[in-house]
C-alpha positions as MATLAB code, in Angstrom:
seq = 'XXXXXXXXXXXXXXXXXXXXXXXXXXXXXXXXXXXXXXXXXXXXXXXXXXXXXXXXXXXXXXXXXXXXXXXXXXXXXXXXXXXXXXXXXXXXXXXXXXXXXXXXXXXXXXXXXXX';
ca = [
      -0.858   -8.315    8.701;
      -4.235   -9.022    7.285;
      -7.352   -7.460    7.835;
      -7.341   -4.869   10.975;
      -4.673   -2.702   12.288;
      -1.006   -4.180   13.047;
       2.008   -3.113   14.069;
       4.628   -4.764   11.372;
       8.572   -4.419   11.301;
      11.108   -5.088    8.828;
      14.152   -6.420    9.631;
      17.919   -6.884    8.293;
      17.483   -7.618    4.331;
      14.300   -7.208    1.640;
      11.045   -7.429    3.637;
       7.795   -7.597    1.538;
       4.383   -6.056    2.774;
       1.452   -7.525    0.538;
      -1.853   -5.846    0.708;
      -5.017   -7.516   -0.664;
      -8.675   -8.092    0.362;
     -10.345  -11.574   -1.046;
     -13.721   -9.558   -1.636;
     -14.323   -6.585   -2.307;
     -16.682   -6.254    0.782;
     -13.292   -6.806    2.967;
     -12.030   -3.202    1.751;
     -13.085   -1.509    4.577;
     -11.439   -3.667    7.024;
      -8.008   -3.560    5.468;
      -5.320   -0.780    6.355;
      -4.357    1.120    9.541;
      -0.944   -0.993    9.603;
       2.043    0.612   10.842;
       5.436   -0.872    9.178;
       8.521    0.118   11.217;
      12.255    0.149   10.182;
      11.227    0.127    6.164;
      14.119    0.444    4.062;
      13.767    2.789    1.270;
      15.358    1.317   -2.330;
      15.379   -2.444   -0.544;
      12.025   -3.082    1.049;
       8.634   -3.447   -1.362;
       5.134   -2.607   -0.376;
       2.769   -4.733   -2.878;
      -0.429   -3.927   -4.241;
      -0.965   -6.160   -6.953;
      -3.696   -7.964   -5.604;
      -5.715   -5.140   -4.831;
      -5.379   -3.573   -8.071;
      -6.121   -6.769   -9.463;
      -9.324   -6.899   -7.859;
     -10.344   -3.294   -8.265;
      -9.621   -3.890  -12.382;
      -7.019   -1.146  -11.853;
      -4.338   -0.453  -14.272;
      -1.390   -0.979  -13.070;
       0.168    2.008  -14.811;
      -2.641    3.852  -14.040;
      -2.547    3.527   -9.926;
      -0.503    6.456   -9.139;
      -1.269    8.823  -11.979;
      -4.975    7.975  -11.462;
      -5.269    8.794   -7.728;
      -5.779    5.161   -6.861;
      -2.285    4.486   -5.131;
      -0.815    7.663   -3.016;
       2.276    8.442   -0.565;
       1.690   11.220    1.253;
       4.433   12.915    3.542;
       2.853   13.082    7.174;
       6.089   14.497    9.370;
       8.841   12.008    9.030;
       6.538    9.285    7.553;
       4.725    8.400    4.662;
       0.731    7.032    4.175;
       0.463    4.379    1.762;
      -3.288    5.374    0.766;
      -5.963    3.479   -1.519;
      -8.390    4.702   -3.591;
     -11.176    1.910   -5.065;
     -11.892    4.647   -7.516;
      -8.878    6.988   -7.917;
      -9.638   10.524   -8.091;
     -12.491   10.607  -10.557;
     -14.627    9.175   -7.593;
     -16.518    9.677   -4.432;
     -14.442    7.223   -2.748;
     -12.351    8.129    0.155;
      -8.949    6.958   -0.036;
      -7.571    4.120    2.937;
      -4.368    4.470    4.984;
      -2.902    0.708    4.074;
       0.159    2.427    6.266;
       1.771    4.420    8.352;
       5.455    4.173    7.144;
       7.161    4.948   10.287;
      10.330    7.681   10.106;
      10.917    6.461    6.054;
       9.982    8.272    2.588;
       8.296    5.737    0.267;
       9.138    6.428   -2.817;
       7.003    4.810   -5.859;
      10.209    2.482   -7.098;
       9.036    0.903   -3.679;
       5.661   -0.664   -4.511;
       4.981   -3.794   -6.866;
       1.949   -2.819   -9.002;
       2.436   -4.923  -11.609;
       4.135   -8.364  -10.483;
       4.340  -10.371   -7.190;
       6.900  -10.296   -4.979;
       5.118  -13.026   -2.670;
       3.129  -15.867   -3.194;
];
C-alpha cells in the first residue's frame, strides 16, 4: 500500500494490511485503499503504528472515536481519527473494505502482526 490510494487484495489464507505514517505530516496522504476479498475472523487490518504515533490508547481507539467501521452498502470504512471524537479532526477512510463486514476482533491495536 503506502501512502496514496491502492487497490489491495487478499488472497487464500491470513493476509495482513498495516497502516502507519512515519510523520505525522504524512497523515493526510495515507488512506483511500480499497482491500478486496477480506476475510472476516482470518484476515487483520493493523493500526498499531498509527496509534503509536498519535499517543493513542490502544483500548481507547474505538471507544474514543479514533478507530471506526462504518457500514457503507455491502462494505465497511476503516476510518481514522488523529483526535477521536473530542476533536475538530475529520476522520480518514484508511479503506474501503470491499463486499465484507469488519468487525473490531479484525484489527491489531495493540501488537504487530508484521514487521
Amino acid at each position: 500500500g503506502g501512502l496514496g490510494a491502492d487497490t489491495l487484495f487478499s488472497e487464500s489464507g491470513r493476509d495482513g494490511f498495516q497502516y502507519y505514517v512515519e510523520s505525522v505530516a504524512d497523515l493526510p496522504a495515507l488512506g483511500g485503499d480499497v482491500i478486496n476479498g477480506f476475510q472476516t475472523g482470518v484476515d487483520v487490518i493493523e493500526l498499531t503504528r498509527l496509534l503509536e504515533l498519535f499517543a493513542i490508547d490502544p483500548d481507547a481507539a474505538l471507544s474514543g472515536g479514533f478507530v471506526r467501521l462504518t457500514a457503507s452498502g455491502s462494505d465497511t470504512l476503516v476510518q481514522f481519527d488523529r483526535d477521536g471524537s473530542v476533536g475538530g479532526a475529520s476522520s480518514l477512510t484508511l479503506a474501503t473494505v470491499s463486499g465484507a463486514v469488519v468487525a473490531p476482533a479484525d484489527l491489531a491495536l495493540d501488537h504487530y502482526i508484521l514487521s
